[in-house]
C-alpha positions as CSV (number, residue, x, y, z in Angstrom):
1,X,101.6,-139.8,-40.8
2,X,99.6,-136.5,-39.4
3,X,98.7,-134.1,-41.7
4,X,101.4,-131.5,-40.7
5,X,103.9,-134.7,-41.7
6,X,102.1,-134.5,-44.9
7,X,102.2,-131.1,-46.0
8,X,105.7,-131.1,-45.3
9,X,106.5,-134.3,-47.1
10,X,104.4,-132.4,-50.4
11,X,106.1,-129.5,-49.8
12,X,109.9,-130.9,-49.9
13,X,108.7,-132.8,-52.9
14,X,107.6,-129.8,-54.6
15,X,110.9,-128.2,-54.0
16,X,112.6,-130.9,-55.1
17,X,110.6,-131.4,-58.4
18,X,110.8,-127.6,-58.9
19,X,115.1,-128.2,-58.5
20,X,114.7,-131.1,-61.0
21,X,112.6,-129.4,-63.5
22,X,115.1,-126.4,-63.6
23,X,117.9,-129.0,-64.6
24,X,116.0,-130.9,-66.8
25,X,115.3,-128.3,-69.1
26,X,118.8,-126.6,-68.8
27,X,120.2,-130.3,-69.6
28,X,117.3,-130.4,-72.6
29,X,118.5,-126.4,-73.8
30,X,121.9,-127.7,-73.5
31,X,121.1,-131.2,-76.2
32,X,119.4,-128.8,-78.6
33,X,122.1,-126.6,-78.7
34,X,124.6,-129.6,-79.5
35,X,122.4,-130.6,-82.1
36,X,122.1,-127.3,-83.8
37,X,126.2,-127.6,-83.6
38,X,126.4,-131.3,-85.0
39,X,124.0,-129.7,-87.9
40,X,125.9,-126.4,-88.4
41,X,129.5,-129.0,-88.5
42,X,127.4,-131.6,-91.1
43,X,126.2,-128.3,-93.5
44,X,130.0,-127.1,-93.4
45,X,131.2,-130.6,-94.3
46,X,129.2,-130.7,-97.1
47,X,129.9,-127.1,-98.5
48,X,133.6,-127.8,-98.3
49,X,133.6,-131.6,-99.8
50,X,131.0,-130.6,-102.8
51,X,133.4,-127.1,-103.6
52,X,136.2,-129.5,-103.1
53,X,134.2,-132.0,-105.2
54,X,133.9,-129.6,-107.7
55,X,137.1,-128.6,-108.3
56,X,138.7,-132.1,-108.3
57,X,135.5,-134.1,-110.1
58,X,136.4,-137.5,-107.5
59,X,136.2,-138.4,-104.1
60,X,140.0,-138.0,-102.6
61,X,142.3,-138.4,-100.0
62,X,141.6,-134.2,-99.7
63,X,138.0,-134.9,-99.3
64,X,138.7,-138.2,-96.4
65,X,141.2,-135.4,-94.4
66,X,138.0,-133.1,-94.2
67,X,135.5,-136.0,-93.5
68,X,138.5,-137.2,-90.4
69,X,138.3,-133.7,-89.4
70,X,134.8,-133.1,-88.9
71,X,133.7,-136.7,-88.1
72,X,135.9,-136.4,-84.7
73,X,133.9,-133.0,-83.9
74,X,131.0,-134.4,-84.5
75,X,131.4,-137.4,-82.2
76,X,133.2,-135.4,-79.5
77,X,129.4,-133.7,-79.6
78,X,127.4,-136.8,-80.0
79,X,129.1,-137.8,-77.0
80,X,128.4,-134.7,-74.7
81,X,124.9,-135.0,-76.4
82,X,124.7,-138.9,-75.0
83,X,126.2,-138.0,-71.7
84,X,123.2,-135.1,-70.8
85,X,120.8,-137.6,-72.1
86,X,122.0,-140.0,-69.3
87,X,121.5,-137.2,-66.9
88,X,117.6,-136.9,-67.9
89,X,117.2,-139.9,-67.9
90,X,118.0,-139.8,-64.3
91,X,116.4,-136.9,-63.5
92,X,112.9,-138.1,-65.0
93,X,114.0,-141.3,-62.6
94,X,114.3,-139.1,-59.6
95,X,111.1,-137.3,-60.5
96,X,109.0,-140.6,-60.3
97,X,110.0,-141.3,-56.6
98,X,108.4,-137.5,-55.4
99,X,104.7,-137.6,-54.4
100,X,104.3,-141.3,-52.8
């Protein structure tokens, strides 16, 4: 490969890591915020069982309708969360093949 062949291969590689970079850390920005969500939906949970707690002194069928309710939230996120981890994972891949 001539040099010219060379500083173009390292410059379409740089692009290319540049273009994954930027999504990585969108797809990383993006996980955090589901996180901060899953942990905001958890703290509400518990807020509304321990007042519901409270009031009622036992665990009830009340208290499973609010667990039911925020459990299927939660996993909706834990899903999207697992799904943008996939795509890292592909990314950081992708990112191993540049520079050879």
């Amino acid at each position: 490969m001539s040099v010219w062949e060379k500083i173009k291969q390292g410059t379409r590689d740089t692009a290319i890591a540049t273009k994954l970079t930027a999504q990585k850390t969108a797809l990383l920005t993006e996980i955090s915020i589901l996180k901060d969500k899953i942990k905001g939906l958890k703290q509400a949970y518990g807020v509304k069982v321990f007042d519901l707690l409270g009031e009622q002194g036992v665990a009830s069928e009340a208290a499973m309708g609010i667990y039911a309710e925020f459990h299927a939230q939660i996993e909706e996120l834990q899903k999207q969360m697992g799904e943008k981890n996939e795509k890292v994972e592909k990314i950081k891949a992708e990112e191993k093949t540049l520079f050879k």
